[in-house]
N, C-alpha and C positions, 0 to 999 in steps of 0.2 A: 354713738359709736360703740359698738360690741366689745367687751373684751374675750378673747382667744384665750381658753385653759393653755397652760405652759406643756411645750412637749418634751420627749424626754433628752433630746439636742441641748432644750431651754436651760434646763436643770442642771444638763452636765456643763455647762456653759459659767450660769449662775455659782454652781458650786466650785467650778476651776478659779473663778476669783476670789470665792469668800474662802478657800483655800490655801490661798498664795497671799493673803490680808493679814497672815498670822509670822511675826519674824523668824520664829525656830522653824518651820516653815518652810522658808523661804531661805535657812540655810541649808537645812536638807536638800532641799532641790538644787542646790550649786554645787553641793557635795557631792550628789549625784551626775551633775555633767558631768563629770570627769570620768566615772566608773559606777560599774555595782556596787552596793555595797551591805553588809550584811548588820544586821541590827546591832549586835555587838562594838562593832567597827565605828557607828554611827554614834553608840551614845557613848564613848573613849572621846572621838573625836569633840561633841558638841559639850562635853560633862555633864550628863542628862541620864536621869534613871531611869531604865527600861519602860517602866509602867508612864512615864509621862513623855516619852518618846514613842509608844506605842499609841496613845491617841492622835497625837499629832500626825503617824502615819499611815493610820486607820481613816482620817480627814483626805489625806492624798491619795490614797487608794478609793475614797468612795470616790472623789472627784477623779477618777481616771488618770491623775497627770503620773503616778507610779504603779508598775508592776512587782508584782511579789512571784519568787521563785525560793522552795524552799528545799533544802539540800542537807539532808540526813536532818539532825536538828534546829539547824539554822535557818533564818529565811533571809534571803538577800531579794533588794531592789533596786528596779533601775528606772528611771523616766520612759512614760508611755511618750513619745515623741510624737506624736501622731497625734493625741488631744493638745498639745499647744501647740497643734499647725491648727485643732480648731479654733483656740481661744486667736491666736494670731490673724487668724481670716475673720474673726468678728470684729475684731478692733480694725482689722483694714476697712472695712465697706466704711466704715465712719471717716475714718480718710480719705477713699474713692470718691466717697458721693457730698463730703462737706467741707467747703473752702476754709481753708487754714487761714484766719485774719490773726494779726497781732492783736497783742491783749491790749487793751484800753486802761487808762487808770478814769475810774468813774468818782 
C-alpha cells in the first residue's frame, strides 16, 4: 500500500488539532466565541505577556482557526468559523461511517 504525500486540507487539519492540544490555547479560543478581541484585551484577561501570548496566537493563526484584523496599532482576532466546520466534518465521517460500540473493560 502507497502512502499519499499530505495535502494542504491535510496539514491544515493536522495542525487545527495540534493547535487546540495546548490549554492557553484553548482558552483563547473561548474567549474568542464571545467576541473579537484585541491582543491587549486578551493578555489583561488570561495574565499572560504579550511576547508569550503572541506565539500561542501565531499557532492559531497558522492553523487557520483565527483571523487577524489590525486597526491603527492594535490587532484584534476573531475565530475563522469556517476551519472548525472543517475540523468538525473530519471528526463527523468517523462517526458516519464507524459504529459507536461501548467500551469494553479488557
Amino acid at each position: 500500500m502507497a502512502i499519499t504525500p499530505l495535502n494542504t486540507d491535510t496539514n491544515l487539519i493536522i495542525s487545527g488539532f495540534h493547535a487546540m492540544s495546548e490549554p492557553l490555547r484553548l482558552q483563547v479560543i473561548e474567549l474568542l466565541r464571545e467576541k473579537e478581541l484585541c491582543v491587549c484585551e486578551l493578555c489583561e484577561i488570561l495574565d499572560v505577556s504579550q511576547s508569550k501570548l503572541s506565539f500561542h496566537l501565531k499557532n492559531l493563526k497558522d492553523a487557520n482557526l483565527i483571523i487577524p484584523r489590525q486597526e491603527g496599532r492594535w490587532i484584534y482576532y476573531r475565530l475563522n468559523l469556517a476551519q472548525f466546520v472543517v475540523l468538525e466534518q473530519y471528526l463527523a465521517e468517523y462517526r458516519r461511517f464507524s459504529p459507536i460500540l461501548p467500551g469494553r473493560n479488557c
